[in-house]
N, C-alpha and C positions, 0 to 999 in steps of 0.2 A: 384711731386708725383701723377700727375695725379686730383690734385682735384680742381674743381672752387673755386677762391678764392674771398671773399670780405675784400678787407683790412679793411673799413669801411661798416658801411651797415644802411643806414638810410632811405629806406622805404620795406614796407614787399615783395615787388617782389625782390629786394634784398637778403632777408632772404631767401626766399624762393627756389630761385636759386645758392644759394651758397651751394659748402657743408662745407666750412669749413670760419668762418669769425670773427677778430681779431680788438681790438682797441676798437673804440667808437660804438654802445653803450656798448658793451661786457662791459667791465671793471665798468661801474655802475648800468645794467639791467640785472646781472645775474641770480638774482631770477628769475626774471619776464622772463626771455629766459627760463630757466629752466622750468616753466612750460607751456610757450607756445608750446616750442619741445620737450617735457617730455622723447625720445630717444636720447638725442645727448649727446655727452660727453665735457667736458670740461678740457679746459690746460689754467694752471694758469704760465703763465711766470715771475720766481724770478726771482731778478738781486743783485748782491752787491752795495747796499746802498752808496759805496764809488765811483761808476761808474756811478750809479741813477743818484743822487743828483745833478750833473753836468748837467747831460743829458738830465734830468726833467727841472734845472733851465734854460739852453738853449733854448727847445721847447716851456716854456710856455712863456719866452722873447718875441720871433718870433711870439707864436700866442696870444697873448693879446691884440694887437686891434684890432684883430677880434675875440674875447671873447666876447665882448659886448652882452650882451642879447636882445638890440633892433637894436643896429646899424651895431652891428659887422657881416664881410660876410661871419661868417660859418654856416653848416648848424644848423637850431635849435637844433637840438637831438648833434650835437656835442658838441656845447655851454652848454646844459643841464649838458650832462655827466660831463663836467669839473667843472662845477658850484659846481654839485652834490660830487666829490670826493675833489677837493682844495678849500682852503676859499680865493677866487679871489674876488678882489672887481675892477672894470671896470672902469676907466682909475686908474692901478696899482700905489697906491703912492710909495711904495716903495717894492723891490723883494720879495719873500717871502722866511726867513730865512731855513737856513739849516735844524733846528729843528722842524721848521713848517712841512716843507717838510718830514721829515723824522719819524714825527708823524702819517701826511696824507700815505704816503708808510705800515707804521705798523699799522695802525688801518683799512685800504685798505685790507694787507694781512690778518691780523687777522679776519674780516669779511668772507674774501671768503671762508679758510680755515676753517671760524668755519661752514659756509654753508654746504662744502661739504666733510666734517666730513665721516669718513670711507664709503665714498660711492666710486663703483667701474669704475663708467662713470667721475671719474675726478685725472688729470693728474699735480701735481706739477712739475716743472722742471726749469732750468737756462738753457740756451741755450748755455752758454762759456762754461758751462763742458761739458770732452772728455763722448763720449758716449749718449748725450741725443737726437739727430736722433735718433740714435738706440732706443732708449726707448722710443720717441716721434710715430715712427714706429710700435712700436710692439705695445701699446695703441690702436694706431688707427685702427690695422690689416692690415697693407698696408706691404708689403716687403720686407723686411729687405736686402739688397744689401750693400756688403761692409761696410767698419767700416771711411765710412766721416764723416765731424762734420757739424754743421750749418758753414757757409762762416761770418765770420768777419764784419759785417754792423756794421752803426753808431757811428762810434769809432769818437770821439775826437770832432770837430765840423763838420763834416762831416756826414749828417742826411740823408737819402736815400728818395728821393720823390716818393711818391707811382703813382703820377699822370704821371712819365716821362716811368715805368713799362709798355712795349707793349708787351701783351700775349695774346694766344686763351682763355686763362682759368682763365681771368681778371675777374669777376664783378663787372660792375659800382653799386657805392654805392647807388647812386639816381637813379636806374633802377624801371621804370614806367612798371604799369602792368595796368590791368584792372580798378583797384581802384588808376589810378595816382601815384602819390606821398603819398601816406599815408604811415604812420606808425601805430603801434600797440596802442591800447588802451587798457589799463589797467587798 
């Protein structure tokens, strides 16, 4: 669609540079995004709970030893966010149940949505239903072209690596600017 993307974005040349940017920290600094770019809009992606669950318990498998909050090698603001949304205790005694999960998923949504309560810079949507390009589109003011859907990713165990993605309109999440590697303070 034409726009720089940060899948991740964890220092402020990052933000800064992207226009559009998904994932960690988004998902547990919305507030605090909210009033740092007091212009920007926001899309909250639902999913079915029965798709989630699965999807969630796979991802957070794969990244748990590097969750760790001193030893683990991702980056701090990534570790943060997940700390901040799941009750992950580092080395995992045991997975965390469906319910747990599915707690964290509704009191997750429930937060965001009670945020951004009739305001008109922010966008609910599920990306499997037919239709939500087009209204993902028309949100953003970008184009509306044809009636495609989003493309079919992450099905099953099959998780799409954002680091294998070579595009002009990538931003690295750890894009250094003037100020390094920092991130925002709050």
């Amino acid at each position: 669609m034409g726009l720089l993307v940060a899948h991740t974005a964890f220092t402020k040349k990052a933000f800064e540079v992207a226009d559009a940017i998904s994932d960690a920290p988004c998902f547990s600094d919305y507030m605090h995004l909210d009033k740092l770019f007091p212009n920007s809009k926001f899309v909250y992606l639902s999913r079915d709970l029965n798709k989630w669950v699965p999807s969630i318990s796979m991802l957070l498998e794969k990244m748990m030893p590097h969750l760790e909050l001193k030893t683990g090698r991702f980056s701090p603001v990534l570790k943060r966010s997940f700390h901040d949304v799941f009750p992950i205790s580092v080395p995992l005694r045991q997975p965390l149940t469906q319910s747990v999960l599915v707690d964290c998923y509704l009191q997750h949504q429930q937060g965001v949505l009670s945020y951004f309560k009739d305001r008109d810079d922010f966008l609910s949507i599920d990306v499997s239903e037919p239709g939500s390009l087009r209204e993902l589109k028309a949100f953003l003011g970008l184009p509306i072209e044809g009636d495609a859907d989003f493309p079919k990713l992450n099905v099953g165990r099959n998780v799409a690596n954002w680091r294998e993605y070579k595009h002009p309109n990538k931003v690295n999440s750890n894009l250094a600017g003037v100020e390094h590697r920092k991130y925002f303070d709050y």
